[in-house]
N, C-alpha and C positions, 0 to 999 in steps of 0.2 A: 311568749308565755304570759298569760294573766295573771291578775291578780287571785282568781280563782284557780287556779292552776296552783299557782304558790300557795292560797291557803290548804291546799291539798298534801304541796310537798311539807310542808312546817310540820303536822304530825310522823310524817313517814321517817323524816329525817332526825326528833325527840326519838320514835319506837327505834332508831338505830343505836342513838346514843344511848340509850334505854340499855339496850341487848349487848352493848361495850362496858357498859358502867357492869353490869351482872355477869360481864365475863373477870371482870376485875383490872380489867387495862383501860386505858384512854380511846375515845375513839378517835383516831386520824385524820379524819373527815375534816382536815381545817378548810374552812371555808374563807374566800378572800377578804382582807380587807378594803374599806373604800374610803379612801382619800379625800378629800376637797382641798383643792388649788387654786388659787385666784389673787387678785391684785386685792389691795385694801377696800373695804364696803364694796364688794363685787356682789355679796348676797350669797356668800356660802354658808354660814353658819344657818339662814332661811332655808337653804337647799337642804341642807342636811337637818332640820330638825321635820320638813316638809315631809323627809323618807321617813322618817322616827315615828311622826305622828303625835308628838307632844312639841308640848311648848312649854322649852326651859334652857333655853341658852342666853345670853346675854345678848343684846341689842341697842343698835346704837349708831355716830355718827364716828370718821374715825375709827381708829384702831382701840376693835373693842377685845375681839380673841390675843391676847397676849402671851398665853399659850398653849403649846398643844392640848388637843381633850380628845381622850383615848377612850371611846363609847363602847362597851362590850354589851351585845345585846344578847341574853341569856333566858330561852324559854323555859318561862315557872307556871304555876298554874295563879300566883298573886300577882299584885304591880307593882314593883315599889323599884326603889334605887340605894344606889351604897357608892361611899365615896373609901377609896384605898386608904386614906387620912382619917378618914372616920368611921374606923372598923366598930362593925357591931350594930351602926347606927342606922335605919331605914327609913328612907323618906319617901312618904306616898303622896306627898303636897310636892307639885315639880315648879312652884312658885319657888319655895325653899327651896329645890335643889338647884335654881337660875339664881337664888340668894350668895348659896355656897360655893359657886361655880366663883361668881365674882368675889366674894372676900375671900378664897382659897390665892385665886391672882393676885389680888393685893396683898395679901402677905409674905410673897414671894417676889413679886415685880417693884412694891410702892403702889402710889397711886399716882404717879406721875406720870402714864403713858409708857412705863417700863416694861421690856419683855423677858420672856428665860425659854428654855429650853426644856425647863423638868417638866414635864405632862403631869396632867391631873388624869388621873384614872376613876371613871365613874364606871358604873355597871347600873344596867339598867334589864329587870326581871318582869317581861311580861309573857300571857300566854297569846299574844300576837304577832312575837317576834321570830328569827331564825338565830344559831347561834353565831352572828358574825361580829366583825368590827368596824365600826366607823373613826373617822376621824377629823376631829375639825383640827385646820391649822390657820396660824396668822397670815394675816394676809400679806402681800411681795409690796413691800415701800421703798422709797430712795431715800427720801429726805428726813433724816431725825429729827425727832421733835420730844418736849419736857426731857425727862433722863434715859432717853433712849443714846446706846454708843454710836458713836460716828461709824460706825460699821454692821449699822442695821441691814443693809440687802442683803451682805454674806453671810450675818449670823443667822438669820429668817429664810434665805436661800438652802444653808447645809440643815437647819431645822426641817424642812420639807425635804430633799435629799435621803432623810435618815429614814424617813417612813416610805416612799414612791419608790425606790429601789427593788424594793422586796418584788419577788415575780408574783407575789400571790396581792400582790395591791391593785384595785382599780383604780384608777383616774377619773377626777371629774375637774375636767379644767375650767372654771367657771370666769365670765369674761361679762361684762355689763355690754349692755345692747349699746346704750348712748357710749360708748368710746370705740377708739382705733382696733377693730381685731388684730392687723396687722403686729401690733405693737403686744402683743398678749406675752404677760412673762408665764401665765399659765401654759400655754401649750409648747411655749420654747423649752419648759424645765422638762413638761410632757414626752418631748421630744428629745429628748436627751437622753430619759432611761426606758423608751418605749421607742424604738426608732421604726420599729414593724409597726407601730397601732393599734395593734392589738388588745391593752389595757388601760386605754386612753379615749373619753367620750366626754365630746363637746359641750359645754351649759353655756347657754346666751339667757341671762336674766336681764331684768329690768328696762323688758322691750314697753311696755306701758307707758315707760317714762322718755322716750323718744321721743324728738324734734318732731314737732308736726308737719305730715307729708314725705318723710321719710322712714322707711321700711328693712327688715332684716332679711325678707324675702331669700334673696340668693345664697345669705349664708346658712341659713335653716333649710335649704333645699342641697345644701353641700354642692354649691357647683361655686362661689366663687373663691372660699379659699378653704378648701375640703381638708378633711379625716376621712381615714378607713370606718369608724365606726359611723360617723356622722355629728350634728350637733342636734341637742332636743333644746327649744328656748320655752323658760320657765317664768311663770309675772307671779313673786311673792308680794308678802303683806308688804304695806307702805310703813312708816314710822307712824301714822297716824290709825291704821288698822290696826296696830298692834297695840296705842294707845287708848284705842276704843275697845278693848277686848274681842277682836273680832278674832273665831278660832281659826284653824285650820281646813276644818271639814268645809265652814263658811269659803274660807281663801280658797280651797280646790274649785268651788262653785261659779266662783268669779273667774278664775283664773280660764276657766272652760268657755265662760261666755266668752270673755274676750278672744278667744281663739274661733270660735265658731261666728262672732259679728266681724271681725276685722278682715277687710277687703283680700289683703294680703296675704292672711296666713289658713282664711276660712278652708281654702281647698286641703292642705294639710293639717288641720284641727288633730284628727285621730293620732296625728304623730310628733304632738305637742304636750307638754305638761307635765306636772309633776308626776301626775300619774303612769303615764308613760315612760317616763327616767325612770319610775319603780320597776315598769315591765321591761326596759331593757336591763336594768341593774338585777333582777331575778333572774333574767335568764341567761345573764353570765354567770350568776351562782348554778341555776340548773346544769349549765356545760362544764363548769368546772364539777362539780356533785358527782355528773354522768362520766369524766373523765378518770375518776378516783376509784370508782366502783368495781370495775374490771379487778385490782389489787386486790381490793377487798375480798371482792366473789376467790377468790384466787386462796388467798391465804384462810381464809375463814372455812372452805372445803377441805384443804389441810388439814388443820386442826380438828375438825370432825371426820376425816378419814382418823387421823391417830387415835381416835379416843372411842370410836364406834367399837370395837372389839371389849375395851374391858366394862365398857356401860352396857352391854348387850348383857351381861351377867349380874350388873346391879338390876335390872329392867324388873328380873322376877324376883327379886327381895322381899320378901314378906319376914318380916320381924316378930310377929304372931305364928307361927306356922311350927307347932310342939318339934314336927318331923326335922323342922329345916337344919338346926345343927347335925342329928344325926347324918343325914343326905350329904351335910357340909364336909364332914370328918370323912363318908367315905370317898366322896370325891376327892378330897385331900391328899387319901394315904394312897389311890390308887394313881392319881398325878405324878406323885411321887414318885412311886414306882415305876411309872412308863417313862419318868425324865432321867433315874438312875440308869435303866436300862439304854436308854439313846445315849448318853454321855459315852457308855462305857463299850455299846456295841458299834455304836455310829448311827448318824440319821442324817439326813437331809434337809431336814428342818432344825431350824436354829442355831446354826453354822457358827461358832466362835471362829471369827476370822483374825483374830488380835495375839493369837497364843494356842499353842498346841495344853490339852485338859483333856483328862478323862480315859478312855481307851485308848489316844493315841499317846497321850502320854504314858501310859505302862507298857504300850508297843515299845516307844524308845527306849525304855527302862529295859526290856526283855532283849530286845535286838542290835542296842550301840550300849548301851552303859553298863551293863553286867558283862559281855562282850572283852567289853574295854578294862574293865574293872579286873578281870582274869588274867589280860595281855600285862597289865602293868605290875604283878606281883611275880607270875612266869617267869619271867626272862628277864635273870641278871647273872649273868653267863659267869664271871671271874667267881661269884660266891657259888655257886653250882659246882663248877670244877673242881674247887679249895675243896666243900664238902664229899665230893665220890672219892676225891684221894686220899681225905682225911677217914672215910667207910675203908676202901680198901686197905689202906694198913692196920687198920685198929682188927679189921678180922683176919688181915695173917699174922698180927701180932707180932712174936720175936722174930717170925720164920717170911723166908724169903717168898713172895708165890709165883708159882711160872703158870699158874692159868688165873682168867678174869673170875674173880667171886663173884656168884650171880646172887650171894646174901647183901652186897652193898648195895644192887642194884635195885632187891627188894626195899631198903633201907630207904634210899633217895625218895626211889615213886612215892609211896606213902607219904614220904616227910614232904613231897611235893600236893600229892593228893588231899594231906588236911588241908593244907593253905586256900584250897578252893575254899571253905566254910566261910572267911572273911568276905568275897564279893556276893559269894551265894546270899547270906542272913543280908547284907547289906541292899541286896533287890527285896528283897522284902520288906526292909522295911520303906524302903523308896515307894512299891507300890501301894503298901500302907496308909503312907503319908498323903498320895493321891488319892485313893478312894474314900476320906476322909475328907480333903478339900472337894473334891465332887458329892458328896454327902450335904457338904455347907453350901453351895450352889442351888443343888435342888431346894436346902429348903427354905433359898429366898422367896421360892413362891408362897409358904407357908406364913410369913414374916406378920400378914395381917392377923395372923391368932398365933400371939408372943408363945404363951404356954405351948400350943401343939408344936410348935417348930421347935424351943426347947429340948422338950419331952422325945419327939423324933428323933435330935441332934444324939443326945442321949444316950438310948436305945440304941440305936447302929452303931456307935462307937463304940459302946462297950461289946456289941457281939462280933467286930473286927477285933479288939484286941484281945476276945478271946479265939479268936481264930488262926490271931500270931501266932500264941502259943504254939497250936498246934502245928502250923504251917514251918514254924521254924523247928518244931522236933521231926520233920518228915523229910526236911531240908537237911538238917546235920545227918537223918540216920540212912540218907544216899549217899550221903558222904562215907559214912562209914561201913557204907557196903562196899563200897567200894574199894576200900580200905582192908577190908577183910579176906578179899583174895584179890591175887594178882593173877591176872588170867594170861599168859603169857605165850599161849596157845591160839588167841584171837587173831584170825585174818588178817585183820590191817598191820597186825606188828612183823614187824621186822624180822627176829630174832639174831640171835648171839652170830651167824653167818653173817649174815649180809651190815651185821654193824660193824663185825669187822673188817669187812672187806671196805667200807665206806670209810672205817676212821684210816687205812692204810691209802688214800685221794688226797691230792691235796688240793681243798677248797680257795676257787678264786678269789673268791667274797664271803665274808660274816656270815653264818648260819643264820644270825639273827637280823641280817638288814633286809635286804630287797632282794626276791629273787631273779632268775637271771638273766642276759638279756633275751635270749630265745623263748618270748613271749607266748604263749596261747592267744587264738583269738580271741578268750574271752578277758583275757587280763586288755582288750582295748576299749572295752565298755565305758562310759562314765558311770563316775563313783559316785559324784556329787558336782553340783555349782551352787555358786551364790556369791552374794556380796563381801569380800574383805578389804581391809585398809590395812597397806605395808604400812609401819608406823616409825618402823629407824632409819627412813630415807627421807633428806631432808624434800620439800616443795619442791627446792628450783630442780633436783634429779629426779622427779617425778612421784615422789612419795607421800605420804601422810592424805592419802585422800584416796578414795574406793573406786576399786578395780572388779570386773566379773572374773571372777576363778573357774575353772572347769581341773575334777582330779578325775583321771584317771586310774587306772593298777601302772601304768608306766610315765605317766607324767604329769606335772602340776602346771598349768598356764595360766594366765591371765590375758584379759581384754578390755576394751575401753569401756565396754558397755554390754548389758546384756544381749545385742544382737549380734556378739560374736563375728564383727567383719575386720579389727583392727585387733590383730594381735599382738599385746607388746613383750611377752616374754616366753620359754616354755621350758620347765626346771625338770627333767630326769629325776627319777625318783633313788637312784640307786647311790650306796652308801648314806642316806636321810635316814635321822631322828628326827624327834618332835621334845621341845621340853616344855616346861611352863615358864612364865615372866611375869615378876612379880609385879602388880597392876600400880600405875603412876599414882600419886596423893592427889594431884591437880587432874588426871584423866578418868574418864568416866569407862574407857575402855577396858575390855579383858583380854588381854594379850599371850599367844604363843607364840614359838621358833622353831624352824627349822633351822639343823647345823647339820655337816655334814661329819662321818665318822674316821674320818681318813685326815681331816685340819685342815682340808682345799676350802674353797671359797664357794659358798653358796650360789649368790648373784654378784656379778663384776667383782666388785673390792670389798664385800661385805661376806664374813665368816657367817654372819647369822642372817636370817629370812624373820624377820620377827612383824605377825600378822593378827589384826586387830579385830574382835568382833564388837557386839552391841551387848552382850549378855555371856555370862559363862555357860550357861545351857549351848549357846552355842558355840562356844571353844568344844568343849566333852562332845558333843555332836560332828565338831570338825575330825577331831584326836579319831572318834571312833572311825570315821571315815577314809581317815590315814591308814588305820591299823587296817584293814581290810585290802590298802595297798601296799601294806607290806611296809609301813612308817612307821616303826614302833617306841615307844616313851622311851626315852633314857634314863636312869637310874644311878649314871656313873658319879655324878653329885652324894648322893646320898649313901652312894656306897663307901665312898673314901674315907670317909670317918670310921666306917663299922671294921675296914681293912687297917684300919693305922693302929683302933686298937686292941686287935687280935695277935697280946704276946708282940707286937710291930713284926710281925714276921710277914704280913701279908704282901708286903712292895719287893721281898726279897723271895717268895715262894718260886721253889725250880722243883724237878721232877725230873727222874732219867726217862732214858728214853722205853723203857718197858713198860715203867707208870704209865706215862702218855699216853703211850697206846690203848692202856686199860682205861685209865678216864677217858680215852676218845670214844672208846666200846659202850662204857655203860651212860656215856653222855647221850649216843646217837638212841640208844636202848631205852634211853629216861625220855628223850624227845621223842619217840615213837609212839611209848607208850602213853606219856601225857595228851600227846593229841589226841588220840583213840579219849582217855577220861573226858579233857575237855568238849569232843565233841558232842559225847553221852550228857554231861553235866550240864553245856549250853542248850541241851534239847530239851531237858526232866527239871528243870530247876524252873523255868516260866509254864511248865505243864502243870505240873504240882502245886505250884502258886495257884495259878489258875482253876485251879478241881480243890482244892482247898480254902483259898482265899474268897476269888472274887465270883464265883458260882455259885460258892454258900452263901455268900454276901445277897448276893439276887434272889435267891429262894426264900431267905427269910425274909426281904424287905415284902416280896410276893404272898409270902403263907405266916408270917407269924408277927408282923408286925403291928397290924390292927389287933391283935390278941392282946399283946404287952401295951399297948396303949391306952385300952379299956382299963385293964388291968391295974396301970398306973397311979391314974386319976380321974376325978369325976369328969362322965363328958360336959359337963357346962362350964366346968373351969378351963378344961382344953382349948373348948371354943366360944371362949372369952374373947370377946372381937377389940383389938385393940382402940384408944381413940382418935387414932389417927387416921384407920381404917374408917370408922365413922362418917370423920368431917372428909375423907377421902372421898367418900362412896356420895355422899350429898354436894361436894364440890363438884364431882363429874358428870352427875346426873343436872345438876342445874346451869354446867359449864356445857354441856350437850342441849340442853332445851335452848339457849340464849344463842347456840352457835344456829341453831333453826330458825330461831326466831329473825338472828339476824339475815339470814340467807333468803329468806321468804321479805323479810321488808325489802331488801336490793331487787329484787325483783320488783314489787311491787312502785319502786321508783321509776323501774325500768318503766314500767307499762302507764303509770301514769305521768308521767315527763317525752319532751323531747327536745332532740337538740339541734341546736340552731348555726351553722357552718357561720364563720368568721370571713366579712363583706371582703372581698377583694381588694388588693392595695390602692391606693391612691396616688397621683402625684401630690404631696404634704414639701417637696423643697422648699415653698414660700416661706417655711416656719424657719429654714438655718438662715435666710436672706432677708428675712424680714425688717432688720436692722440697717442693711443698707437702703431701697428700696422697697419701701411697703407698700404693697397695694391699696386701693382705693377703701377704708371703713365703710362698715353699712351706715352709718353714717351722713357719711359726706358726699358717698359714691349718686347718691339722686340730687345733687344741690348743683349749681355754679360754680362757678371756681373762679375768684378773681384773678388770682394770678396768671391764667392760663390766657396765650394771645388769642388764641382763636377758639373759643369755647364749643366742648360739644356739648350736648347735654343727653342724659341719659334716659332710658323709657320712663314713663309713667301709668303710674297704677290708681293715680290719687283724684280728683273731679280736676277737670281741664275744660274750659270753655275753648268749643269752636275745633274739635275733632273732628277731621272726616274718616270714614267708614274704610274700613282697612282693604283693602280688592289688590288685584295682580298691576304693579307695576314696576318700570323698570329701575327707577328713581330711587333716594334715599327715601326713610318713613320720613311721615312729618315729624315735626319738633312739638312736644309737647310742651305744657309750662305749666310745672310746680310750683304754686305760690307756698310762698315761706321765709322763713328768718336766713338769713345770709350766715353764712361762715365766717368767722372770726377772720381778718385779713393776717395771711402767713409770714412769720418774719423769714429772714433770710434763709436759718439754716433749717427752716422747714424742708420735706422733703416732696410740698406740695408745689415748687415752683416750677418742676415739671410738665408738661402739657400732659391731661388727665387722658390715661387710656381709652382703645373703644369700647364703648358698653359691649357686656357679654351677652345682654338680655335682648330681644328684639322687639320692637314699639308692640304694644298691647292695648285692646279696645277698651272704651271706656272700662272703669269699676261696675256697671249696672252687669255686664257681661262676663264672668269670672269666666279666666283661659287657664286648662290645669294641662293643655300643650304647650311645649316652645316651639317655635321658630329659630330659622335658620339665622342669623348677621347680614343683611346686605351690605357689603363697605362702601362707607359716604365719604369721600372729598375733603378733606381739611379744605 
């Protein structure tokens, strides 16, 4: 990728940041940091100020970077720079800021050659930059010197460490041409948190200043001691170009010549220089850019799928438009209307999957809780009996009677018959209370004009409770027709025959438990399943933790799980109650029990079955479930007070045996006939709700509620838009252009970027062994070698008198001879007293002829 390329991407990837900033979030988009690593005056803080494009870092001989400098490069459309220490302050003179650089260090290091650790954080604002970060760091020393600690490599060591780590850091390991590459602490650290190579690229500086006659050639072509990326070699300003104000633009110029005249490096020019470290340094930002994108495209369609729906209705907003409230209000109230009716008829769309509301919940109101609500005031058998015996004597009075009075029997039904009034008025107002909270539901769509939703809220509530009213006088006066004659002639009853033939039976089981075992096959249907938790068995016997239930009309069971293949228990229904348990102070549970009525044992050794749900909606939902298998509430708690203080005569009540008979007559006579009530009253008590209540309910919100609204208030204050609704409406409309905007520039990256696949591995082992045996420096690798007994010498590229002309032979090449300065003679524990290996390169014709082929090795003969 180019430079022109890259001036491409720098706006594209501003109009991104652009359309993040206007979404009101950060945008994501971190782009890598880049690093520089290198040994003391190796020419990093050159390298990096080279990629910058200014000149304002400290320079110098020695250790001049003392500490870290954290360059945040930040496109503005001005220039300037800002130091974290010196908030507020801008410096457009980058003389000053190479001022500030250096007395910010000294008064934190000394000026003794002291280092630290704390980074100077500068930022630097131009419109030629991308938003990343660089980093100069001190360069890798052994030997302390002024007030530096005797523990300079480790603490300069884990300072670099703290920054190369990060996976998003690039590497520039930067290595001077005249020293040992071998010996590089840059690319050993390199190699420590980059073992793939992948974020690790070669810098050979200060090849200019090379021994004459020898050349970096092999390491700049990555063949003699490679990276995956490769290495780019770079020739910065000298200490006297810099003292002569010679710029940058100037250094690139020179820097190019020399790549294009030198013998050496001329065939690979294009893939030398600073300029080139810039194009490969871009276009690991471009693959990293390209790599991020994908998320972006990803989550940024998201977001404009969720929001396309309600800006599709701000789209046509005209704020001027006399009509638009009017249109607004009646779209409002007809909204409305069509979301009371789904709640409450059912729909398809908009599924409350979290909680039964609306129709279904006045279903359960009509079909388990009013149900249930009737079973539990019915049937409490010992107070039933006390009162027919205590009817029968009172209407024979002093006198003995030898037949059953059918005035007690009258007597009972009735006194049984009002009692329905309490569960009856009680469904109503249940379903009340629901078409009220479904009232507030709908009109959270209204919520953006406070007043209309109000004024709605309002208006419906008071015409429910004036529809109580009447719903509950339609309610008591079924009651009380009911009440008004006793039809004792109706089909399904029994009569005075056949209940006495039935009280003369003696029953195996309770009238009022479970009936018997000779089942229908419909009593094998399930009832219900679901989740319960037994709650009075302790963990280690299997308890306190959730079981799948399955009830039947004949049995209750339990399984591991809801796919029903492990069954752990299965409880008969017969002789079961159901009671309530009063709910723990520490448990969140709502708890009932099964006990049995005969004092046996529920499951194993436990009297009680005590079983836990999540919510009491659904205990009442369980209870009615029971009740339809013939489980019915127990009462005998609450009865024993009422019997102990009746005269105390109730624990002592006996009857002869004539009585008996006659309570057993008008008991069976009272239970016959109550079912026949209860089954008429469980049909006409949710009709009549229903034809009174929640149908009038409908009709008016359909036919009269736009009337009473006009009615109310003026339409402008109705729709008085609130201003939340406002900054709502201009938040998603420009939350929507910015989500466009961004989607169109990712693209646009797309098509003008590409990406460039990661060089294949290398063999780089030289770098963990380098330390025992290093290879040959470019360097040294074209010289002599004193120490060596029988010297080879290596090709040359440099003038050699008395070359002959290269042709097919079988022989070793000739021996060239590089005139030049000798190598320093090796002490002992050099690692050069080894015999120098074979050249990798193979003899090359003079320099007048540039070879940008190799040749194979022929091996010569020690």
């Amino acid at each position: 990728m180019g430079n022109r390329e890259m001036e491409e991407l720098i706006p594209l990837v501003n109009r991104l940041q652009d359309a993040f900033s206007a979404l009101g979030q950060s945008c994501l988009l971190e782009l890598p940091q880049i690093a520089v690593v290198g040994g003391q005056s190796a020419g990093k803080s050159s390298v990096l100020e080279n990629f910058v494009g200014r000149d304002f870092l400290p320079r110098g001989s020695g250790i001049v970077t003392r500490r870290p400098l954290v360059l945040q490069l930040i496109t503005s459309k001005a220039e300037y720079a800002e130091f974290l220490h010196c908030k507020g302050k801008k410096f457009t003179d980058f003389d000053e800021v190479r001022h500030e650089i250096e007395a910010e260090t000294d008064r934190v290091t000394g000026m003794n050659k002291g280092i630290s650790s704390i980074p100077i954080n500068l930022r630097v604002y131009s419109p030629h930059v991308l938003n990343l970060t660089l980093i100069d760091l001190p360069g890798i020393t052994k030997v302390p010197v002024g007030d530096q600690p005797p523990d300079i490599e480790y603490q300069i060591r884990e300072m670099i460490m703290q920054f190369i780590t990060r996976e998003n850091c690039l590497i520039l390991a930067v290595t001077p041409a005249n020293t040992d590459l071998a010996n590089s602490d840059a690319l050993k650290l390199a190699k420590e948190v980059d073992p793939q190579g992948l974020r690790t690229i070669g810098v050979i500086t200060k090849l200019d200043l090379m021994d004459e006659g020898t050349d970096a050639r092999d390491v700049l072509e990555n063949k003699l001691l490679p990276l995956r990326r490769g290495y780019v070699g770079v020739v910065n300003r000298s200490q006297k170009d810099i003292d002569g104000k010679k710029d940058i633009k100037a250094a690139m110029l020179a820097e190019r010549k020399f790549f294009l005249s030198h013998p050496a490096y001329r065939h690979i020019a294009d893939r030398m220089g600073t300029p080139h470290l810039q194009k490969v340094l871009n276009q690991q930002l471009t693959n990293h850019i390209r790599d991020t994108l994908p998320n972006f495209r990803n989550k940024l369609q998201g977001q404009l799928l969720s929001i396309e729906h309600e800006v599709e209705a701000y789209k046509n907003f005209k704020p001027e438009d006399p009509t638009r409230k009017t249109k607004a209000l009646l779209q409002m109230v007809q909204q409305f209307a069509v979301d009371f009716e789904k709640r409450i008829e059912g729909s398809g769309d908009q599924v409350d999957t979290l909680e039964l509301s609306g129709g279904a919940k006045i279903n359960r109101i009509f079909h388990e809780r009013f149900p249930f609500e009737i079973v539990k005031m019915e049937f409490n058998e010992k107070e039933l009996r006390r009162e027919i015996s205590y009817a029968i004597k009172n209407i024979h009075g002093i006198r003995t009677g030898l037949f059953t009075p059918d005035m007690a029997f009258e007597a009972i039904v009735k006194k049984q018959i009002v009692k329905l009034k309490g569960p009856s008025l009680k469904s109503v107002d249940l379903v009340i209370q629901e078409l009220i909270n479904t009232v507030k539901k709908c009109t959270k769509k209204l919520a953006n004009f406070p007043r209309l939703c109000e004024e709605t809220e309002r208006i419906v509530a008071n015409h429910i409770r004036e529809r109580e009213g009447k719903t509950k006088d339609q309610v008591l006066l079924l009651i009380d027709i009911q009440v008004s004659y006793i039809n004792t002639n109706h089909e399904d009853f029994i009569g005075f025959a056949n209940a006495q033939q039935r009280s003369s039976q003696v029953h195996k089981k309770n009238t009022i438990g479970n009936q018997g075992t000779n089942l229908p096959p419909s009593r094998q249907i399930v009832i219900r399943k679901g989740w319960l938790t037994i709650s009075n068995i302790g963990i280690m016997k299997g308890g306190s933790k959730g079981y799948w239930f399955v009830l039947t009309a004949e049995s209750l069971s339990w399984y591991k799980d809801d796919e029903e293949k492990e069954k752990k228990y299965m409880l008969p229904l017969d002789n079961l109650k159901v009671r309530d348990v009063e709910k723990s102070f520490m448990s969140s549970k709502h708890i009932f029990a099964l006990f049995n009525t005969e004092q046996r044992n529920v499951y194993k050794d436990y009297r009680f079955l005590e079983l836990a749900c999540d919510s009491q909606e659904d205990v009442d939902s369980w209870k009615a479930s029971l009740l339809r298998a013939g489980v019915y509430p127990d009462k005998s708690l609450g009865n024993n007070k009422t019997e102990n203080d009746e005269n105390g005569q109730a624990e002592n009540f006996s009857m002869d045996p004539q009585l008996e008979r006659q309570v057993e007559t008008i008991r069976n006579l009272v239970d016959s006939y109550m079912s026949i009530i209860n089954k008429c009253i469980r049909d006409l008590i949710p009709k009549t709700i229903m034809h009174l209540m929640i149908n009038n309910v409908k009709d008016f919100i359909n036919s009269e509620l736009l009337a009473q609204l006009y009615s109310s208030e003026d339409q402008n204050t109705l729709m008085e838009e609130s201003v939340e609704q406002a900054q709502r409406r201009d938040e998603m409309l420009r939350m929507y252009q910015a989500l466009k905007e961004a989607l169109v520039v990712i693209g646009d990256i797309n098509t003008a970027t590409t990406f460039t696949p990661a060089p294949p591995p290398v063999d780089d082992s030289w770098i963990q062994h380098s330390r025992r045996s290093p290879p040959p420096s470019p360097t040294t690798q074209r010289r002599p070698t004193l120490s060596a007994p029988l010297p080879r010498p290596t090709s040359g590229r440099g003038p050699a008198p008395a070359i002959p002309s290269p042709g097919p032979h079988s022989g070793a090449p000739p021996v060239p001879f590089r005139p030049g300065p000798l190598p320093p003679f090796p002490n002992s524990s050099d690692s050069f007293g080894a015999p120098p290996q074979v050249p990798s390169r193979p003899t090359r014709a003079p320099p007048s002829v540039p070879r940008f082929g190799a040749m194979k090795d022929e091996a010569a003969e020690p």
